[in-house]
C-alpha positions as CSV (number, residue, x, y, z in Angstrom):
1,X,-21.3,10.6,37.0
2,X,-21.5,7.0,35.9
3,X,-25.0,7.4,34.5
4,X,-23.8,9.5,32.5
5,X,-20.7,7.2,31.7
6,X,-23.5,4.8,31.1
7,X,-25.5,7.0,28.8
8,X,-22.5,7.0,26.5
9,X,-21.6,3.8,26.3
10,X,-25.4,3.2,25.3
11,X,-24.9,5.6,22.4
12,X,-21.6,3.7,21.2
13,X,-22.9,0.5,21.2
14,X,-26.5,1.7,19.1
15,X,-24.1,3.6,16.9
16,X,-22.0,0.5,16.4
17,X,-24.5,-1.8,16.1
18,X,-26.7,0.6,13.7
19,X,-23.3,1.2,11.4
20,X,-23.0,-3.1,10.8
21,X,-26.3,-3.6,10.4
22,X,-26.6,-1.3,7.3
23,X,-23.2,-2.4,6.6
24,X,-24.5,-6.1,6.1
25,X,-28.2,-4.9,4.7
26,X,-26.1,-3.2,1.9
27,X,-24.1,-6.3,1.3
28,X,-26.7,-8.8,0.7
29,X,-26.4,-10.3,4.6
30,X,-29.0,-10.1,7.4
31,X,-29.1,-6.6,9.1
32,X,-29.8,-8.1,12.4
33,X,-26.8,-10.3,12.3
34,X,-25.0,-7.1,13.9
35,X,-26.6,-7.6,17.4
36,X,-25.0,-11.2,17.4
37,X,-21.4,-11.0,19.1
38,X,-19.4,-14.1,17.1
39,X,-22.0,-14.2,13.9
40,X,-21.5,-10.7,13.4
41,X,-18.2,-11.3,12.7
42,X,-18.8,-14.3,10.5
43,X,-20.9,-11.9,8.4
44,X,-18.4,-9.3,8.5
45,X,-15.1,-11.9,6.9
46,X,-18.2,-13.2,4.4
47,X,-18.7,-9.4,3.5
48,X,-14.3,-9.3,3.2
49,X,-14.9,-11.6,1.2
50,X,-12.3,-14.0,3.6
51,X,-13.0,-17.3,5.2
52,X,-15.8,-17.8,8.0
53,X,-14.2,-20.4,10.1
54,X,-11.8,-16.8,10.6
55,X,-14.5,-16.1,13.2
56,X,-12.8,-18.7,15.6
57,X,-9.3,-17.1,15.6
58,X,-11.0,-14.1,17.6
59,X,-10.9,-16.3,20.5
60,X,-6.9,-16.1,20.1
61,X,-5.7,-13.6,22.1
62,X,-3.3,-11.4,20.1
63,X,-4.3,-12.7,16.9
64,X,-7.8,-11.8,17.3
65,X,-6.5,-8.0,17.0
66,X,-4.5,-8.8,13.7
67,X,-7.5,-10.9,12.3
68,X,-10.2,-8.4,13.7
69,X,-8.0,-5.5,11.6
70,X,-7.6,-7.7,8.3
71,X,-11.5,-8.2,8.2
72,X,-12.5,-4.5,8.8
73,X,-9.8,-3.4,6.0
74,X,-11.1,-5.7,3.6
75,X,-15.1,-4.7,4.5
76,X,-13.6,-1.1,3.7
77,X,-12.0,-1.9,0.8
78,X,-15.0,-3.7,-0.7
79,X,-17.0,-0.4,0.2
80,X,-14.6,1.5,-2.2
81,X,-12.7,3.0,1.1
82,X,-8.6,2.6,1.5
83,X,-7.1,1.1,4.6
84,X,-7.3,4.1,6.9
85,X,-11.2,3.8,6.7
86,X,-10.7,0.3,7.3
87,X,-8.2,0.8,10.6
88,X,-10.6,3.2,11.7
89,X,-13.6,0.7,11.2
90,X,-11.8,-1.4,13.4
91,X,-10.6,0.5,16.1
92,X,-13.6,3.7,16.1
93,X,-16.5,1.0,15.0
94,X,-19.2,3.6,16.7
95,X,-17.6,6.4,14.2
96,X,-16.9,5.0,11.0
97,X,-19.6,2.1,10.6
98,X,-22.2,4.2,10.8
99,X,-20.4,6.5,7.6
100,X,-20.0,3.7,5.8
101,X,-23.2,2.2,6.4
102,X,-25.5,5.6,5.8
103,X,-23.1,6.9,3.6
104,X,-23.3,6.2,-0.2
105,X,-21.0,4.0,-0.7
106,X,-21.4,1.1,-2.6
107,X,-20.8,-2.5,-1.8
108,X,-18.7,-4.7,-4.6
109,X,-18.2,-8.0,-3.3
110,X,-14.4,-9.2,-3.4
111,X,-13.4,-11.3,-6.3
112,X,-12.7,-14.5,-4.7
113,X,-15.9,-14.4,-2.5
114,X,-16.1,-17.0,-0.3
């Protein structure tokens, strides 16, 4: 039973980690930044287009939810994708990264990139 458990939680994690890294790739940002926990997320508010110092307020408890779901909203948005995509980026990362990333959408950086 828990190999299998493990198995799975294997295939999350690739799928996860496979959806950011063509996630950054297609927005200009090193692919293998995915792999690393805190950069990853500094790549992913530079890809919002929001600050990078945002990556410390994940170590808030609380805010780091609100923060975390700001960031993947505004990565969806500048995919083309409305805020459902990006609620869903956040919360079903192993689902929805890896349809944005292989998927044909199109990344337009935010207007007041940062």
């Amino acid at each position: 039973m828990s190999s299998s458990v493990g198995i799975v939680y294997l295939i999350v994690i690739v799928l996860s980690i496979a959806g950011w890294w063509t996630i950054f790739t297609k927005a200009g940002r090193p692919g293998w930044g995915a792999i690393i926990p805190f950069y990853s997320f500094y790549l992913a508010c530079k890809v919002a287009g929001r600050p990078g110092w945002w990556w410390v307020l994940i170590i808030i408890p609380i805010v780091n939810i609100v923060i975390g779901l700001i960031v993947t909203i505004d990565v969806a948005k500048t995919f083309g994708k409305g805020v459902g995509f990006g609620v869903g980026l956040g919360v079903l990362s192993f689902i929805f990264a890896p349809i944005l990333g292989f998927g044909d959408a199109a990344y337009t950086p935010p207007r007041a990139a940062v």
